[in-house]
Backbone as JSON, one array per atom type, in Angstrom:
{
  "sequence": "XXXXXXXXXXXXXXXXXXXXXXXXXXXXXXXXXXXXXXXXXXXXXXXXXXXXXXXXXXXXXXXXXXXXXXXXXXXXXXXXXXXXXXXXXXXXXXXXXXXXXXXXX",
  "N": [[0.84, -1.19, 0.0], [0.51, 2.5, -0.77], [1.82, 4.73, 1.21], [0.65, 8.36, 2.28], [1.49, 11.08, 1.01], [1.89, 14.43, 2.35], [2.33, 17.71, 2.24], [3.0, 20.69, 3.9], [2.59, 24.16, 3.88], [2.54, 27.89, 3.74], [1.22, 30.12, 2.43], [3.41, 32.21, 0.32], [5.62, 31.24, 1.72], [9.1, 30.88, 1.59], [10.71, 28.68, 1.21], [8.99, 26.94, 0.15], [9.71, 25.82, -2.75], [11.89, 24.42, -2.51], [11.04, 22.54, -0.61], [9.1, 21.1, -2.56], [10.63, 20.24, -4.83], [13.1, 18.55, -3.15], [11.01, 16.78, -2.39], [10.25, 15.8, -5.15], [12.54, 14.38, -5.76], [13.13, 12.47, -3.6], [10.87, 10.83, -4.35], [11.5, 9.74, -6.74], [13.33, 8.2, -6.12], [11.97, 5.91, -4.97], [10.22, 3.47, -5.61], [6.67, 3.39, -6.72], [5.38, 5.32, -4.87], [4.03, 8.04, -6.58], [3.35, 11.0, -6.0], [2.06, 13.71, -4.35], [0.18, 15.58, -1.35], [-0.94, 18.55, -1.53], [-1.04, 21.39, 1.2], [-2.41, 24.45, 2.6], [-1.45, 26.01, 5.3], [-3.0, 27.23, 6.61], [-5.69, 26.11, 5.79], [-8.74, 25.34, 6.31], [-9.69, 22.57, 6.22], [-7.27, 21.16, 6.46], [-5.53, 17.73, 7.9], [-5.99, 17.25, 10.73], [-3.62, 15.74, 12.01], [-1.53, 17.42, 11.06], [-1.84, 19.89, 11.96], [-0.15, 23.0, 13.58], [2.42, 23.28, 12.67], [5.38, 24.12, 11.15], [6.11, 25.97, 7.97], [8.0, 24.88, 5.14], [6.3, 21.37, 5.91], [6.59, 18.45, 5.66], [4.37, 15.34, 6.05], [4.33, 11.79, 5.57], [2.48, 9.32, 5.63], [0.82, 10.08, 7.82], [2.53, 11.08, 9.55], [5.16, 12.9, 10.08], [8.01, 13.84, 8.29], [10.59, 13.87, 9.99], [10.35, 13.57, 12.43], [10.16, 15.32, 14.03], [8.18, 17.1, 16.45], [4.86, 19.55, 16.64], [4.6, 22.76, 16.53], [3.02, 24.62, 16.82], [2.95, 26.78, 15.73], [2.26, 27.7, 12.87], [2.62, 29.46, 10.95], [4.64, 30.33, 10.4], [8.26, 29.99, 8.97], [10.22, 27.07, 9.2], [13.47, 25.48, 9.89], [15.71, 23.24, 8.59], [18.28, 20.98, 9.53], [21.31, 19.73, 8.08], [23.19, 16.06, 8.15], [25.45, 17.06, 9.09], [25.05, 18.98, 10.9], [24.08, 21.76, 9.27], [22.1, 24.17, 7.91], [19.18, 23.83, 6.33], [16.38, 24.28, 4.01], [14.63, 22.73, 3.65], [13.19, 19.76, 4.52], [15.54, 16.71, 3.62], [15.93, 14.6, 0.84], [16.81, 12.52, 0.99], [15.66, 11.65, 3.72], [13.15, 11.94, 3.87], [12.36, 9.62, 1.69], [13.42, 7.99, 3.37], [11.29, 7.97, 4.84], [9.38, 7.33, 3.39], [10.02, 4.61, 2.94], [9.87, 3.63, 5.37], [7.46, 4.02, 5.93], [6.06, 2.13, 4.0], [6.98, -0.13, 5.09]],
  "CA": [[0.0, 0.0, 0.0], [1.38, 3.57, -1.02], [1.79, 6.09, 1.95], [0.12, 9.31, 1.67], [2.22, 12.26, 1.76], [1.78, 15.71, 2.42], [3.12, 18.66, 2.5], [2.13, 21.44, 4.37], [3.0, 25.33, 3.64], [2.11, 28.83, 4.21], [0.91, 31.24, 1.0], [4.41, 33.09, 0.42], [6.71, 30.91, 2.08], [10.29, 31.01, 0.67], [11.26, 27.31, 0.99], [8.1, 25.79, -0.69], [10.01, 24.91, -3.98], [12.86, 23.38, -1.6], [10.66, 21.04, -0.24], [9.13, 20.49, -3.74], [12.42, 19.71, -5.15], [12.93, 17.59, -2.41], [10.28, 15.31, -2.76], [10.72, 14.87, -6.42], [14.01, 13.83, -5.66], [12.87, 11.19, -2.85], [9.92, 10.14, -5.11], [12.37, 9.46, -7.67], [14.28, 6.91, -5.83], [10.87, 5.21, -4.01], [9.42, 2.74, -5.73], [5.21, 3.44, -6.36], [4.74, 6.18, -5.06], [4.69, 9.2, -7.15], [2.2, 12.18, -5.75], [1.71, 14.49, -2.79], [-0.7, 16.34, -1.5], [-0.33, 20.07, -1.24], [-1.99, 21.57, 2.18], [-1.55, 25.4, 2.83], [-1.72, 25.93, 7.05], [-4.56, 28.04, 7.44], [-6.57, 25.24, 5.28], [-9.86, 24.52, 7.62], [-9.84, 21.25, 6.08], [-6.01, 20.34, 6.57], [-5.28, 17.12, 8.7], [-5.19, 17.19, 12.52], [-2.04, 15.36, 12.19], [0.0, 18.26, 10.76], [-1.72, 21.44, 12.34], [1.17, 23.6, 14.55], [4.01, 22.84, 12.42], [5.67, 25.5, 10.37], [6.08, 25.81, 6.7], [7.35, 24.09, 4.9], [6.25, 20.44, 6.54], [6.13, 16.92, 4.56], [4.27, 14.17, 6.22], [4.26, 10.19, 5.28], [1.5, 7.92, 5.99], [0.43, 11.02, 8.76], [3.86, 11.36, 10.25], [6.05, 14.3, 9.75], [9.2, 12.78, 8.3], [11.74, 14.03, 11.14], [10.13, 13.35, 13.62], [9.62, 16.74, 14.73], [6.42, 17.79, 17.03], [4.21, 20.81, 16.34], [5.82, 23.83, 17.23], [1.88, 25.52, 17.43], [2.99, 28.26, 15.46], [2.13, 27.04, 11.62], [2.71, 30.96, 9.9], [6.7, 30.22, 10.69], [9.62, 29.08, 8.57], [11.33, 25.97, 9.79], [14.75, 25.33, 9.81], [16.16, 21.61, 9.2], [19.36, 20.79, 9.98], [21.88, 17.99, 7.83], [24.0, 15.3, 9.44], [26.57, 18.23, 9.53], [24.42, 20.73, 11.57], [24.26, 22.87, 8.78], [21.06, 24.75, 7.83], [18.4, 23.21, 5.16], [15.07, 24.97, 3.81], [13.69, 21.36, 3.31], [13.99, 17.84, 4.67], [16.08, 16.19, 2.84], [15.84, 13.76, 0.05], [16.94, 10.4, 1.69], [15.32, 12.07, 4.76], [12.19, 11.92, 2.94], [12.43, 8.73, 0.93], [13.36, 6.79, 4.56], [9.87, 7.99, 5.94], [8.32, 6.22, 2.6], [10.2, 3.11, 2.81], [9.66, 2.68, 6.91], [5.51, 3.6, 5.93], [5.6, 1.17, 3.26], [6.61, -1.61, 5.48]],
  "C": [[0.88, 1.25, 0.0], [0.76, 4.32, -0.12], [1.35, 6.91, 1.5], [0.87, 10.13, 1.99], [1.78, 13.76, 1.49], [2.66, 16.92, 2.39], [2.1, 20.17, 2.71], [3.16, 23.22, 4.39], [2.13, 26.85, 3.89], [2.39, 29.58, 2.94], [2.09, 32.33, 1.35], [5.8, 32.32, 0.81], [8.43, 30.3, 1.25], [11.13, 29.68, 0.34], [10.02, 26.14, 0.58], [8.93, 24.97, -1.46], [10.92, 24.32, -3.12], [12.51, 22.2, -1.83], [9.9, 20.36, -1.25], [10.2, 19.23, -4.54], [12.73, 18.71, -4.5], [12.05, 16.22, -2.21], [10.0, 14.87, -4.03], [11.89, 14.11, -6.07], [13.93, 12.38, -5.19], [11.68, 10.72, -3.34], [10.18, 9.28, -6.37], [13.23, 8.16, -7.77], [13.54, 5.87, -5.54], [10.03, 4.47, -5.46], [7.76, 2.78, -5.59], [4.93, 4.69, -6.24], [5.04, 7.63, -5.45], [3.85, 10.85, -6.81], [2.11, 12.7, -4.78], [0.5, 14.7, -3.21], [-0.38, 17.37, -1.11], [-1.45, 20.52, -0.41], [-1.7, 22.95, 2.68], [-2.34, 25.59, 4.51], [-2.77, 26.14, 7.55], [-5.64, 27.21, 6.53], [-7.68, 24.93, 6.2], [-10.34, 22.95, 7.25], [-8.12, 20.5, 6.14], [-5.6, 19.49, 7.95], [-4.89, 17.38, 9.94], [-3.5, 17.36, 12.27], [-0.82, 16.84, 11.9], [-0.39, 19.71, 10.78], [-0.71, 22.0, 13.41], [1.78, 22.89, 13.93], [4.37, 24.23, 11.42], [6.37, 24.89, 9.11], [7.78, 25.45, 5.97], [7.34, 22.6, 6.15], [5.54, 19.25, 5.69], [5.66, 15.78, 5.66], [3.94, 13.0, 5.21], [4.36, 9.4, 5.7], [1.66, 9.13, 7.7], [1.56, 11.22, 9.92], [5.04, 12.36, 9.57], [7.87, 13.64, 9.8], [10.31, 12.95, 9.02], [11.93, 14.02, 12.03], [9.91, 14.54, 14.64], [8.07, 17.3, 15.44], [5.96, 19.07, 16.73], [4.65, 21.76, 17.39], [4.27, 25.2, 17.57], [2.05, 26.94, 16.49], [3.29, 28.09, 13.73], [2.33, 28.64, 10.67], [3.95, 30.61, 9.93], [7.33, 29.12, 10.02], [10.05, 28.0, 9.22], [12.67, 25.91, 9.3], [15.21, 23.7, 9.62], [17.62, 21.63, 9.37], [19.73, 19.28, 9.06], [22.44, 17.24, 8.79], [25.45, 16.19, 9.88], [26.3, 19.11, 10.38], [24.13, 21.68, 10.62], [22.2, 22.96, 8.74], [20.13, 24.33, 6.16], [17.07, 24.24, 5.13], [13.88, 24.4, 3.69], [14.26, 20.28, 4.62], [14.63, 17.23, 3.65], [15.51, 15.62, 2.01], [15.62, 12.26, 0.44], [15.98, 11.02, 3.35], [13.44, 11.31, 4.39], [12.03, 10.26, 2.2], [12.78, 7.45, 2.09], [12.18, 6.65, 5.47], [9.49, 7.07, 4.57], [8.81, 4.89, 2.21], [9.79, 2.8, 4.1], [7.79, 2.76, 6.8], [5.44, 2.65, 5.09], [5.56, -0.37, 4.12], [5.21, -2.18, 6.76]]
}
């Protein structure tokens, strides 16, 4: 069964295409499944699961792929961090592509 993924953003925010980019990338490598869904914050129909998180935010199969909890404050940039510490605008690629192999199993 193919995970559902999301992605969740805020009208304006400067690291949308990032996390675009980003999940072509890890959709690329994944086996099946090829599609998001696009969810902008202030949506009154966007999933429990991924209200309070800040923009952008990818879940798969209703889990936010970094494991990160809602920060309550969904108008706000996020920051990710690589395995270097450095500063990302996205989740990664393989970051991304290890949440839809651990939902697939």
């Amino acid at each position: 069964m193919k995970p559902a993924i999301d992605l969740v953003y805020f009208e304006g925010c400067p690291h949308l295409e990032a996390a675009r980019e980003a999940l072509r990338a890890a959709l690329g490598s994944s086996a099946g499944t090829t599609a998001w869904r696009e969810w902008r914050s202030d949506d009154p129909a966007l999933p429990e699961y991924a209200a309070g998180y800040g923009s952008p935010s990818i879940f798969v199969g209703a889990r936010e792929v970094t494991g990160a909890a809602p920060t309550a404050t969904a108008t706000a940039c996020r920051v990710y961090l690589d395995a270097r510490g450095e500063r990302l605008a996205a989740p990664s690629a393989a970051a991304i592509a290890a949440a839809i192999a651990a939902a697939a199993r």
